[in-house]
C-alpha positions as CSV (number, residue, x, y, z in Angstrom):
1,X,89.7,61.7,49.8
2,X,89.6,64.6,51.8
3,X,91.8,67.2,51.7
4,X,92.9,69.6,54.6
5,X,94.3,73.1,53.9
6,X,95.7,75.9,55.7
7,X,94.1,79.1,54.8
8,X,96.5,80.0,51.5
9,X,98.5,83.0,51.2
10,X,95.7,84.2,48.8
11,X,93.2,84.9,51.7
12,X,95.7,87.9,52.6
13,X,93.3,89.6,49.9
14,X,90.2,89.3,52.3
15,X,90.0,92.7,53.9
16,X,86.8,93.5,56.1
17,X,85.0,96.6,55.3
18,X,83.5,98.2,58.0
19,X,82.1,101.0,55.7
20,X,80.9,98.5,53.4
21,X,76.9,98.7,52.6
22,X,77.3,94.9,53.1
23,X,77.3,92.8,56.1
24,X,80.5,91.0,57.1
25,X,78.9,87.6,56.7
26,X,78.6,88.6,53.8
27,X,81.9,89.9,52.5
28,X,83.2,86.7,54.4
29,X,81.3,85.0,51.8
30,X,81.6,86.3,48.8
31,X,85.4,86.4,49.3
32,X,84.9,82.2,50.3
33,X,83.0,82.0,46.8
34,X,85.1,83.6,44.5
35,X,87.9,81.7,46.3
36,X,85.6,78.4,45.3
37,X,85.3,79.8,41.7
38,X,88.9,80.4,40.8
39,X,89.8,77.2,42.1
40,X,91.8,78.5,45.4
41,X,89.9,75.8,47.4
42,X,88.7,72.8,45.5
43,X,86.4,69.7,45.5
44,X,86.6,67.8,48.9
45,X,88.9,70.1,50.2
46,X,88.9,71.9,53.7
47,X,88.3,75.7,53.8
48,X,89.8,77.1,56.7
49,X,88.1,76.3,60.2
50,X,86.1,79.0,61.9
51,X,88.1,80.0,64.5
52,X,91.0,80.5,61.6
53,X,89.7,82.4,60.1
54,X,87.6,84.7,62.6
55,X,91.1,85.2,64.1
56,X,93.0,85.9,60.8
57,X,90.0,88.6,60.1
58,X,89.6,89.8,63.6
59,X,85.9,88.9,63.9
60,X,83.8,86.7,65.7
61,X,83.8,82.7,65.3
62,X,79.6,83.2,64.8
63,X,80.3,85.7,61.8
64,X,82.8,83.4,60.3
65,X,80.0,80.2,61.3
66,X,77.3,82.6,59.1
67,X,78.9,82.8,56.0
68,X,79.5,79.3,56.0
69,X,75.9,78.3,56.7
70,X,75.2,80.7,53.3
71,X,77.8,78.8,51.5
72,X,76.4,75.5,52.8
73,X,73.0,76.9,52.1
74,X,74.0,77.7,48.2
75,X,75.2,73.9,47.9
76,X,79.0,75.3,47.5
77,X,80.5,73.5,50.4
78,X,79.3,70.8,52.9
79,X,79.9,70.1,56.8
80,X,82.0,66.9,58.4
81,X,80.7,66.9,62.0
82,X,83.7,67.5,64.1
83,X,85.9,68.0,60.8
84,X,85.1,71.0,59.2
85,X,84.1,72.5,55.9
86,X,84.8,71.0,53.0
87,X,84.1,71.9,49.3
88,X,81.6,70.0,47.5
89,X,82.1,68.4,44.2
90,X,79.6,70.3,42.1
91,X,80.6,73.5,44.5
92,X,83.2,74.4,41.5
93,X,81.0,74.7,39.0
94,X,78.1,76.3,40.8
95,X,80.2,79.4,42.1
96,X,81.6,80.2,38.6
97,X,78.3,79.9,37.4
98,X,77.3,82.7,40.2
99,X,80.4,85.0,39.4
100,X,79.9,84.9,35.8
101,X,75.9,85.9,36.2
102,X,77.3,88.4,38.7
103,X,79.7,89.8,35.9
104,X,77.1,89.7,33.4
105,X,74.8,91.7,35.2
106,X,77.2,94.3,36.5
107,X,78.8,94.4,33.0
108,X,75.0,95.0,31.3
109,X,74.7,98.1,33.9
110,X,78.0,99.4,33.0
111,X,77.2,99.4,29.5
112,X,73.3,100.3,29.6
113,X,75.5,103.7,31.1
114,X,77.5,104.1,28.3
115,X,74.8,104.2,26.0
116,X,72.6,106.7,27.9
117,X,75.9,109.0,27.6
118,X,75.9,108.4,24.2
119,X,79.3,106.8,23.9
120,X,80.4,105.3,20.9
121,X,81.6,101.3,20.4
122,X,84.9,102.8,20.1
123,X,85.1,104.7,23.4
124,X,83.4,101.9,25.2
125,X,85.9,99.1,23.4
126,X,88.4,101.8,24.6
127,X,87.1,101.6,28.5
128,X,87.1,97.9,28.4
129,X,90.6,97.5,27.2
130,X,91.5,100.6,30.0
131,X,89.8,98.4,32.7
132,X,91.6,95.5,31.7
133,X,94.9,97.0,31.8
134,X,94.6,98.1,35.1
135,X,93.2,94.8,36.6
136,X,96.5,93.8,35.0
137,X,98.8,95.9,36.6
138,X,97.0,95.8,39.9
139,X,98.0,91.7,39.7
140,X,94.1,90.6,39.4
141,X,94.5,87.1,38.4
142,X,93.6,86.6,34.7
143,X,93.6,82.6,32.9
């Protein structure tokens, strides 16, 4: 069964970044996946239409339409002619999969720089625990 959502108070997050390096399909997207991957939106259940959203971010219905196609494209969510945009069932799955490679690989950086500046297991254990503190306090969702 089919589930349809308004977009949820945690899309006030979602904040377009002009200066951003990265397109705002893009951002539109990866903010839609990570959504997917914490279980905001889940299987068979509407993400916000297109208009919606473009209006709730101030950008254009075809941006909004382009990060969808990506989504659709990945496999993460699947179209109902007339309907809307709906989650697919292995969509879940696939997207956590993504974020935690994502992690991984910005996590390997992080600490391939700690070790070219020579910084002990202790003062990088000690930047980890820091880091997580403050995702803490700033109310990053933790399970």
């Amino acid at each position: 069964m089919l589930e349809y959502t308004t977009i949820p108070s945690w899309s006030g997050r979602l904040r377009i970044d002009p200066s951003n390096e990265s397109p705002v399909f893009k951002q539109i997207a990866d903010y839609l996946r990570s959504g997917i991957a914490a279980g905001i939106y889940r299987p068979d259940e509407a993400l916000p239409s297109k208009r919606a959203l473009a209006i709730k971010l101030n950008v254009n219905p075809l941006t909004v339409q382009h990060a969808y196609s990506v989504l659709e494209r990945e496999g993460l969510v699947f179209a109902r002619k007339g309907v809307g945009m709906f989650v697919t069932r292995r969509g879940v799955g696939q997207a956590q999969t993504r974020s935690e490679r994502a992690c991984l690989a910005l996590l390997s950086q992080a600490f391939r720089m700690a070790r070219e500046a020579d910084l002990s297991d202790e003062q990088i254990g000690s930047l980890v625990s820091r880091a997580l503190r403050e995702t803490a306090e700033a109310g990053i969702k933790q399970s």
